[in-house]
C-alpha positions as a printed Julia matrix, in Angstrom:
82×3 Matrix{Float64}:
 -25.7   -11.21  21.13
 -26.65  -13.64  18.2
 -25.54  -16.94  18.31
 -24.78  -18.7   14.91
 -24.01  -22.27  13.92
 -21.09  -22.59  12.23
 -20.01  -26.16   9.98
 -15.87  -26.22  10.39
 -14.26  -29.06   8.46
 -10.83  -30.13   8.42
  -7.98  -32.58   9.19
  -6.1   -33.7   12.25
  -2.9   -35.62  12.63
  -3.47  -38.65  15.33
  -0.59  -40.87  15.32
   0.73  -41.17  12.03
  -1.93  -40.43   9.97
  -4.39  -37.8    8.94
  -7.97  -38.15   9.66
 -10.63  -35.64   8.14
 -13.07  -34.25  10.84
 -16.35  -32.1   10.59
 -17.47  -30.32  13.93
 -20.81  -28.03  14.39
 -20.29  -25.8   17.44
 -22.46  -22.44  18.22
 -20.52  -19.32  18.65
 -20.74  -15.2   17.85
 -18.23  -15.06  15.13
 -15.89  -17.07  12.83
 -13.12  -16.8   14.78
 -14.64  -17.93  18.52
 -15.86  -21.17  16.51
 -12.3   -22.04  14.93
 -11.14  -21.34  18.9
 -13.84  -24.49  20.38
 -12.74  -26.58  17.83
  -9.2   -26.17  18.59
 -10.27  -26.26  22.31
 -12.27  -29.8   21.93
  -9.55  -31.45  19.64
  -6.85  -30.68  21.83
  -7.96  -31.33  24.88
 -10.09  -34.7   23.59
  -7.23  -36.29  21.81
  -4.53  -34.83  23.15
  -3.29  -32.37  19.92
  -1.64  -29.53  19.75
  -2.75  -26.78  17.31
  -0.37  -27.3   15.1
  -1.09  -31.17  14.15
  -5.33  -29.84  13.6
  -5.8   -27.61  10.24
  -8.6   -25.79   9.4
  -9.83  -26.14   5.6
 -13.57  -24.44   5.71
 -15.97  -22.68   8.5
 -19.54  -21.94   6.81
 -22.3   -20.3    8.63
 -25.31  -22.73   8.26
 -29.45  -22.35   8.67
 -30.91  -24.43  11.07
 -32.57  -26.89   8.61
 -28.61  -28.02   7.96
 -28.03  -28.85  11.99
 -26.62  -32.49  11.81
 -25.83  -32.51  15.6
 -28.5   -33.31  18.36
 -27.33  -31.34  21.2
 -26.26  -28.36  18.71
 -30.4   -28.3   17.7
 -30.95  -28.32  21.08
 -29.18  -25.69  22.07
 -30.03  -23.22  19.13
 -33.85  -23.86  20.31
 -33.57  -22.57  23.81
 -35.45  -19.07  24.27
 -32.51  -18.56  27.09
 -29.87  -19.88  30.15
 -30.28  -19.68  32.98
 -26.41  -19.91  34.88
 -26.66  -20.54  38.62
């Protein structure tokens, strides 16, 4: 299985305004990376699906990695789940 990064930016209604958002998550395939950032939104601030819109998801290299933790992750040889 090969793990990409993937760059999804969009907007999310909190309260009565919308706020843009850019998230970097790891996942197979477009569509399991649109599902974590639904997954993190909603259950962080409380939003369902429908107030969080989805404008881009791009594939990026490593050298683009913004995120700490997502760097960290992409450099592990493997996991080890107990």
């Amino acid at each position: 299985m090969n793990v990409k990064v993937y760059r999804i930016k969009g907007t999310m209604r909190i309260k009565d305004t919308w706020q843009k958002f850019t998230i970097e998550v790891t996942a197979t395939k477009p569509s399991e990376a649109i599902e974590k950032v639904y997954s993190n939104l909603g259950s962080r601030h409380k939003l369902p699906r429908n107030l969080i819109r989805i404008e881009s998801i791009k594939e990026i290299p490593i050298e683009e990695i913004k995120r700490r933790d997502v760097m960290q992750l992409v450099k592990l040889d493997k996991i080890v789940i107990l």
